[in-house]
N, C-alpha and C positions, 0 to 999 in steps of 0.2 A: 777734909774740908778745904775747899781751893778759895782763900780770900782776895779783897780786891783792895787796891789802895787805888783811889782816886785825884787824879793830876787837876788841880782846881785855881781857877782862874780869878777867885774872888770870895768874898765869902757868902753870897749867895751860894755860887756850884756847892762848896763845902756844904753849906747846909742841905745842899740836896743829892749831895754824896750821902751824907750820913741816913736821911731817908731813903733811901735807897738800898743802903745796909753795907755800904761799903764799911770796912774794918779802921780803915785810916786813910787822911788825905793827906797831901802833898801839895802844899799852897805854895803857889807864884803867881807869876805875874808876865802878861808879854809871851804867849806860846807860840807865836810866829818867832818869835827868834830861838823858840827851844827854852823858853824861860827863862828869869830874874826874879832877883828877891823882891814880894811884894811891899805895899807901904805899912806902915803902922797901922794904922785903918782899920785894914781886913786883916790885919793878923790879930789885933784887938779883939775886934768883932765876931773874928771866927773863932778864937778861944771862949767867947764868951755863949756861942752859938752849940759848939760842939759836946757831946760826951765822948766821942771814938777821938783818937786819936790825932792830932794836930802835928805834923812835922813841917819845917819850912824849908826855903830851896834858896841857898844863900850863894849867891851870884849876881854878882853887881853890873855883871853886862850882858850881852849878846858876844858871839863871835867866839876866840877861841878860849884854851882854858890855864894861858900863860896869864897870870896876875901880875903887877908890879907892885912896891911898896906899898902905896896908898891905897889901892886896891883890895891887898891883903889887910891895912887897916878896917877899910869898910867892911868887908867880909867879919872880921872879930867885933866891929860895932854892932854889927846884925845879929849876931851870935850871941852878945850880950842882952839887947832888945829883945831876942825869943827866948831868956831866962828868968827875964824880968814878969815878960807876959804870959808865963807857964807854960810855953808848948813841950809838947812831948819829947819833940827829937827835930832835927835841924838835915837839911841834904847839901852833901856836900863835894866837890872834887877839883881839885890843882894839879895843874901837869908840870914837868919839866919843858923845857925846848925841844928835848929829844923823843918825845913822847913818853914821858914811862911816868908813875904815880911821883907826886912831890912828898914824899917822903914825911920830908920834915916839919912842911906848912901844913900837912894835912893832918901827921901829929897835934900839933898844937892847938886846931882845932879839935880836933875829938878830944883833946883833954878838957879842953875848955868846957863843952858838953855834955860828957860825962862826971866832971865833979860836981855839976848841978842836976844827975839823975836825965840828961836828955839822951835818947837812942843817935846816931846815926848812919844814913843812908848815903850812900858814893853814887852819887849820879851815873849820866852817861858821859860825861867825860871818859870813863872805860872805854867807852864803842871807838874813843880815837886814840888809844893807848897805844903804841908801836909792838905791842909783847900782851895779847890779854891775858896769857896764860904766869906771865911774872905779876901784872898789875892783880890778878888774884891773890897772889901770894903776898904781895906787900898791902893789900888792903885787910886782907886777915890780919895781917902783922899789928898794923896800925889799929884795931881795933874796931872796924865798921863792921855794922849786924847785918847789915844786908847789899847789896850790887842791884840798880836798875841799868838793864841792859839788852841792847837789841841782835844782840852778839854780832858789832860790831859792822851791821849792815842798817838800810835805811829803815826797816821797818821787822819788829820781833818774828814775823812770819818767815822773811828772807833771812834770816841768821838762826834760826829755831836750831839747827845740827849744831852749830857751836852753842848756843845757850844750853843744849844737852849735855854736852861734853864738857861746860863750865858745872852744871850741877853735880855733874860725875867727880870734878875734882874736886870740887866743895869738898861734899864729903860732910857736910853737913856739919863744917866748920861757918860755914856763912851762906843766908839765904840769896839764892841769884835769882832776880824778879823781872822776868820778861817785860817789855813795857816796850810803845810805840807801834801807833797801827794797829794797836789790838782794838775789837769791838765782838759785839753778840754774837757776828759770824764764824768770827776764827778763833774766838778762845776756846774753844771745849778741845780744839784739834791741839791748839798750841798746849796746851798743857799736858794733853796725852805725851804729845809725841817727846817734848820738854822733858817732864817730869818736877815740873815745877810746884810749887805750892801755895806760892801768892804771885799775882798780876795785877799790873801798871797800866789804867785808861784814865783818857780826858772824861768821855761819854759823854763828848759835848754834843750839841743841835747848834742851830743856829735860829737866834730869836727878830724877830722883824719888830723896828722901833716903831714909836707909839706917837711917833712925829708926823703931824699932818702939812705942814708946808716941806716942803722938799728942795733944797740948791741941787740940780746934777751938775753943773758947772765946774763942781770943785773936788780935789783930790785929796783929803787930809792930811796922810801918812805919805812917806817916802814911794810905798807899790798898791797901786787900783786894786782897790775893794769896796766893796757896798759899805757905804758911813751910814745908813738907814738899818744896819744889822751889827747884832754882836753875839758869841760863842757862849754857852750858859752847860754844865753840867745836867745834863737831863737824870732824874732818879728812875725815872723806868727804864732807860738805856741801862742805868747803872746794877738794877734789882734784874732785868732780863741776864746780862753777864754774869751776875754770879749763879742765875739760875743755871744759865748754860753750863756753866764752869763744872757747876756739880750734879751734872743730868745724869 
């Protein structure tokens, strides 16, 4: 059985990952920059929404995956916040300067998580690792259950040979979860060819606002995009995928 964890934007998406029949979601926040940890709010709301599985994505910025002190503070405040609010398991990944797994910070996090029974998951900080084939081994080390990973390229389709050849080293010491660019078209393929056993999509749409006066004059955000639309987890995107997955 080829399950899906769902990349969610909110805790609507989340509730409609979960109808959908996704296995677990993966809540942030901010998917144009690759994600951040969401607010109280929706992690509230989506624990309180969910029966499947609730992990969160604790990353306090966009950009790259060097943290400074304070940083690494807020990251262990987050960490503590999805202990308190019973999530299941927490996503997580710290680099060095030289690109290789932070070792030691990313220790202390997974301890922190695991003495309260949370799983965790090492993002794609891997895809910009200098050595993915060391950052496997020190992620095992460290104690992560699972690797979301595009092996290393923009999208899990373009990196599928090495996401192979990372399940191959596993070894089934740790699951490696293709994720990025997957949808109903290419999962059935990516998982052949892979040999994967769970997969990482948004399955998002996009929803057109309910606003009847209209400003086009103005630009929101930092880069042009439609401020009359927003990205929503679809469950029939979500329930088609896993159909595919297991056709």
């Amino acid at each position: 059985m080829i399950t899906l964890e769902v990349c969610a934007n909110s805790a609507a998406s989340a509730l409609a990952a979960q109808e959908g029949g996704a296995v677990r979601v993966e809540l942030c926040d901010n998917l144009n920059e690759g994600g951040t940890t969401p607010s109280p709010g929706q992690i509230l709301l989506a624990r309180k929404l969910l029966h499947i599985k609730l992990y969160v994505l604790i990353r306090p910025r966009g950009g790259d995956f060097l943290y400074n002190n304070l940083e690494f503070e807020i990251m262990q405040a987050d960490i503590r916040h999805c202990i308190e609010a019973g999530c299941d398991g927490i996503v997580i990944g710290i680099l060095t300067p030289d690109g290789h797994v932070d070792k030691e910070r990313c220790a202390q996090l997974v301890t922190m998580a695991k003495q309260w029974g949370l799983g965790v998951t090492f993002h794609r900080a891997f895809d910009m690792c200098a050595d993915q084939y060391k950052a496997l081994e020190d992620i095992i080390e460290i104690g992560c259950e699972r690797i979301l990973t595009s092996g290393g390229k923009t999208t899990a389709i373009e990196g599928a040979g090495v996401i192979n050849h990372l399940v191959e080293k596993a070894a089934g010491r740790i699951s490696i979860m293709p994720g990025c660019g997957v949808d109903e078209h290419n999962i059935a393929d990516l998982v052949h060819f892979t040999g994967a056993t769970e997969v990482h999509s948004s399955a998002k749409v996009h929803i057109n606002s309910r606003m009847k006066y209209h400003n086009d004059s103005i630009i929101m955000g930092s880069f042009y995009g439609n401020e009359y639309s927003y990205a929503e987890t679809s469950k029939e995107r979500v329930a088609e995928m896993i159909r595919k997955a297991n056709g």
